[in-house]
C-alpha positions in Angstrom: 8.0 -15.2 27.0 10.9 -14.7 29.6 11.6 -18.7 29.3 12.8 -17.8 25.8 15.3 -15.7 26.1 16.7 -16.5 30.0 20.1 -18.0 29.8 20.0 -17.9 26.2 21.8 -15.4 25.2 25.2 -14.0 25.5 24.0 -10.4 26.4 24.4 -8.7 23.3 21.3 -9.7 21.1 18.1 -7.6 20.3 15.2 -9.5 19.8 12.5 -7.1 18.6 8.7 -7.9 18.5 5.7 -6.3 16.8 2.1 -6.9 17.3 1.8 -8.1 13.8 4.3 -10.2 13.7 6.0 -8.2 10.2 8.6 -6.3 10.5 7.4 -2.4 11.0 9.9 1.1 10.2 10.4 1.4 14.1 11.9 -2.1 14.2 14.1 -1.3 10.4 15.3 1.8 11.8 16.3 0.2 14.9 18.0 -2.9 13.3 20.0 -0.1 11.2 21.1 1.7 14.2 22.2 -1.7 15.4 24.3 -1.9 12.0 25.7 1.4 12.7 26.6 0.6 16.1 28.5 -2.7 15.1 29.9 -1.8 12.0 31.4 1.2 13.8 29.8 3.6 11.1 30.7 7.2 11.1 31.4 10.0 8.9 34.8 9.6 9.8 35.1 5.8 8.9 34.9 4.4 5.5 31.9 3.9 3.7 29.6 1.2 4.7 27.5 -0.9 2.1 24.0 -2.3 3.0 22.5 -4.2 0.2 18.8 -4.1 0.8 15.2 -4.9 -1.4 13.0 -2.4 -1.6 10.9 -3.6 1.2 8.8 -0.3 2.6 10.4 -0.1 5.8 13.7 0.3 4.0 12.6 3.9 2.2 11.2 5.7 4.5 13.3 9.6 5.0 14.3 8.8 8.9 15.8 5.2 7.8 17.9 7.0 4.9 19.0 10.1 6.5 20.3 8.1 9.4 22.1 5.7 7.2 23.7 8.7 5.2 24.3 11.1 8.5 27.2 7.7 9.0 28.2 7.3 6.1 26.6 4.2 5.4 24.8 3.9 1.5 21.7 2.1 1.4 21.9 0.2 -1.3 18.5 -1.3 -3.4 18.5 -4.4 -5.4 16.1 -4.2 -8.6 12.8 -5.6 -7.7 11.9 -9.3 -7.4 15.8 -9.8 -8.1 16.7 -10.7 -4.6 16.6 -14.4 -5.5 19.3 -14.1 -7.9 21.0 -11.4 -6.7 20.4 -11.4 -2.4 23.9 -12.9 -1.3 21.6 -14.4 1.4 19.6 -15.9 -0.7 21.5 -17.3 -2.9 24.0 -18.7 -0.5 23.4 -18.2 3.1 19.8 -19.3 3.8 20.8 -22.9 2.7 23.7 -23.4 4.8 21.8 -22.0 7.7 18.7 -24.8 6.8 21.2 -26.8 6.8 22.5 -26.5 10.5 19.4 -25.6 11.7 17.5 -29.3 10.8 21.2 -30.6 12.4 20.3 -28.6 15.6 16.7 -30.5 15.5 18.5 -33.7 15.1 20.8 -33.8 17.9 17.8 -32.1 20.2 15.6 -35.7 19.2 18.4 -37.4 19.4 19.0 -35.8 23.6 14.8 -36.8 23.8 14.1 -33.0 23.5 11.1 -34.1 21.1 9.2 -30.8 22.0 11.6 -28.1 20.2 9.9 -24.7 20.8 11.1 -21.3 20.7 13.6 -21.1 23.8 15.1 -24.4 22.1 15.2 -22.5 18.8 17.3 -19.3 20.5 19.0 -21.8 22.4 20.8 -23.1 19.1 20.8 -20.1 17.8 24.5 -18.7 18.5 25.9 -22.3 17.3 24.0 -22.3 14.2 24.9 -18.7 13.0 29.0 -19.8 14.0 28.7 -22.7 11.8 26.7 -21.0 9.1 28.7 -17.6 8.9 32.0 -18.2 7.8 34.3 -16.6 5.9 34.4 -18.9 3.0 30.8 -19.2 3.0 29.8 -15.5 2.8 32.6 -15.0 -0.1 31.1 -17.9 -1.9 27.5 -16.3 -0.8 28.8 -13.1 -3.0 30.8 -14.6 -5.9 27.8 -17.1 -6.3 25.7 -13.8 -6.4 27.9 -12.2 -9.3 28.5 -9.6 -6.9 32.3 -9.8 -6.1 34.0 -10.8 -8.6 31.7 -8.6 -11.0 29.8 -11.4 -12.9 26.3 -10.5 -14.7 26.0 -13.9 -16.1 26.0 -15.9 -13.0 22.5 -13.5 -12.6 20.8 -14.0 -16.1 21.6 -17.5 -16.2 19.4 -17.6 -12.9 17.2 -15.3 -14.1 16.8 -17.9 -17.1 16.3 -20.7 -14.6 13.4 -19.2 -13.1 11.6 -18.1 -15.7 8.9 -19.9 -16.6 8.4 -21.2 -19.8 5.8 -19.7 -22.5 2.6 -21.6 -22.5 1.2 -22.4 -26.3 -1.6 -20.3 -27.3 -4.9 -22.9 -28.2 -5.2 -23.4 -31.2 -8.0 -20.7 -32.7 -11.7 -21.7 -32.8 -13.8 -22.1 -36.1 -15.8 -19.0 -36.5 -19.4 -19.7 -35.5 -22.3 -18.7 -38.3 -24.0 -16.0 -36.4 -27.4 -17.0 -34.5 -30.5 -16.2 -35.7 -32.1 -15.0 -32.3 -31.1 -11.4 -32.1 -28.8 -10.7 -29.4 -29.0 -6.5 -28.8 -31.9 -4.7 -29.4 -31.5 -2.9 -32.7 -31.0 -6.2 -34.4 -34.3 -7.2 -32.2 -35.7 -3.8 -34.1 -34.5 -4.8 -37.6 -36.2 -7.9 -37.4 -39.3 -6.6 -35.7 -39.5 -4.2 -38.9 -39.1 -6.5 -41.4 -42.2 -8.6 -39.9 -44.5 -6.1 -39.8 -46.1 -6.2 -43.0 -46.9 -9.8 -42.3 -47.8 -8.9 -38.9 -50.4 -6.3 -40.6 -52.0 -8.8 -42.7 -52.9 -11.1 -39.5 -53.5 -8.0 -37.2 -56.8 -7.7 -39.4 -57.8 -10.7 -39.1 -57.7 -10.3 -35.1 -60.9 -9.5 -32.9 -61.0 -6.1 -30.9 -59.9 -7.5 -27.5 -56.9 -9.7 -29.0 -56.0 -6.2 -31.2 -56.4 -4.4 -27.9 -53.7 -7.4 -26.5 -51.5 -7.2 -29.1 -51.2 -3.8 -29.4 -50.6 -3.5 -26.1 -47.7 -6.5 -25.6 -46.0 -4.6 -29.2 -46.4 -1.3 -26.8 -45.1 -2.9 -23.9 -41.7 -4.7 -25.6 -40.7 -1.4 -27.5 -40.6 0.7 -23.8 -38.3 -2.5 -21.8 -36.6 -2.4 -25.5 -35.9 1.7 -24.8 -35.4 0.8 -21.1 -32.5 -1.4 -22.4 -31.0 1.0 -24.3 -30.7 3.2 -21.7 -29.4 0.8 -19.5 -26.4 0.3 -22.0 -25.6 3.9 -22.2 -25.6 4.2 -18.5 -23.4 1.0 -18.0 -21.0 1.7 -20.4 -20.5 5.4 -19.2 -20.0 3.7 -15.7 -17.3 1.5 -16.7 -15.7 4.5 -18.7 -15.6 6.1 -15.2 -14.4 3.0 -13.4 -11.6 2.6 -16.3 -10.4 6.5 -15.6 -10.3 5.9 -11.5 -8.7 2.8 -11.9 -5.8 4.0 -14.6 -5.2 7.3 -12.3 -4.6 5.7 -9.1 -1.7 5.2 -7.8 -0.5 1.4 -7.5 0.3 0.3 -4.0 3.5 -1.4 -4.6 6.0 1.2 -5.3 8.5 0.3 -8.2 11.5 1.2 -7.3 15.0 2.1 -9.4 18.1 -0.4 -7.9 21.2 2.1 -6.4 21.7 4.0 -3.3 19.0 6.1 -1.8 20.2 9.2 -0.8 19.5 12.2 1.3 18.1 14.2 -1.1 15.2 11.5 -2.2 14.8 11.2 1.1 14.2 15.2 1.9 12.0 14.5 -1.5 9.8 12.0 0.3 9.3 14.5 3.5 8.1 17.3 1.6 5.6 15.2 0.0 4.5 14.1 2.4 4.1 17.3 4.5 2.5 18.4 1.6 -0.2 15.4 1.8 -0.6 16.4 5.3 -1.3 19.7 4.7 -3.8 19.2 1.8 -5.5 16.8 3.7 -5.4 19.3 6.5 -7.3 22.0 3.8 -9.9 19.1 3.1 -10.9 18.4 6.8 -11.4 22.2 7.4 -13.4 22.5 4.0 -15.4 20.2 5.3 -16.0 21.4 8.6 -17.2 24.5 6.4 -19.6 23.1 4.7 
């Protein structure tokens, strides 16, 4: 791993790693103290803006306190909006592509055919001078509608990614309903209703094959009562399931777009000291017990 970064750099990168390979909040919060640092961020300086989505790491109390502690407002794009709103997105990403597959080609073109990571951070510095320019990040943020102020730039890209409405099938004929009884009370209407004919042929049985029949009649009403209580028990299950499901809470938070301040994020500390602590109660209840 040393091969990637030796005589790579020019001294003044982080490169961060995490075991999983995602970005965690220890490498967010460091990657804003980085902003801080380079953006020369204080209370006394000007206010800094840092558009963000509202990615997990970029919420959490310690990331927004920081951010507000130097005057910097941490600002949230609505969610799933980044694609039409992300200046990055929208203009950045491409040009960077761009250079990036140029980069390749003149490492092929040197009969560098094997272009690995050290090749990759070896590029790097070029490919970010030729993809951050001025002109580029202004038309990264008009193309945005963010600067000038232009909503329509975003709903007509809203529009283009939307997809279109699928046509609903055209309905089915209705079916005549089916003559073999599908729950068990229609099974009991028609059972009733051939009974008297059964009666006339039940005389007609001998003693063992009245014994049989009696018995088989005996033996379909209990798994017809069986069934029945089956029902009662599935459907009050699925009534249970439908309760748990509706009350808990969904894992992706939806967030409202603006800035996040300091008092959300003293809101988000309490509750979750107060998690802490119930979940505290809990453990020693059940030591108790």
């Amino acid at each position: 791993m040393d091969s990637w970064y030796r005589d790579r750099q020019h001294q003044n990168e982080l490169v961060l790693l995490s075991e999983s390979g995602f970005t965690t909040d220890q490498l967010t919060f460091q990657f804003l103290e980085q902003f801080i640092k380079h953006t020369k961020a204080s209370p006394k300086e000007q206010p800094k803006l840092l558009l963000m989505d509202n990615h997990n790491s970029h919420i959490t109390p310690e990331f927004i306190l920081l951010a507000n502690r130097n005057n910097v407002i941490p600002f949230s794009f609505p969610a799933h909006l980044t694609h039409c709103m992300q200046p990055c997105d929208v203009g950045i990403f491409q040009a960077m592509k761009h250079w990036h597959s140029k980069a390749i080609q003149c490492a092929l073109e040197t009969l560098d055919f094997e272009y690995t990571i050290s090749s990759f951070l070896r590029d790097l510095p070029q490919v970010r001078t030729q993809t951050l320019k001025k002109m580029t990040i202004k038309h990264a943020f008009e193309k945005a509608g963010i600067w000038p102020i232009d909503r329509q730039k975003v709903l007509d890209k809203m529009s283009k990614y939307m997809k279109e409405a699928t046509p609903e099938p055209p309905a089915l004929p209705e079916l005549p309903p089916p003559n073999t009884p599908r729950t068990t009370h229609e099974f009991r209407a028609k059972w009733s209703n051939l009974q008297p004919k059964l009666q006339s042929l039940q005389n007609q049985l001998s003693s063992p094959s009245q014994q049989q029949f009696d018995s088989i009649e005996r033996g379909l009403q209990s798994l017809l009562d069986v069934s029945d209580i089956t029902r009662v028990e599935r459907d009050v299950l699925y009534t249970r399931i439908t309760e748990v499901v509706r009350k808990k809470p969904t894992i992706r938070r939806k967030l409202g777009n603006g800035p996040l301040t300091a008092s959300y994020a003293q809101g988000l500390i309490e509750i979750r000291d107060l998690k802490e602590k119930l979940n505290g109660i809990k453990r020693m209840q059940g030591f108790r017990g």
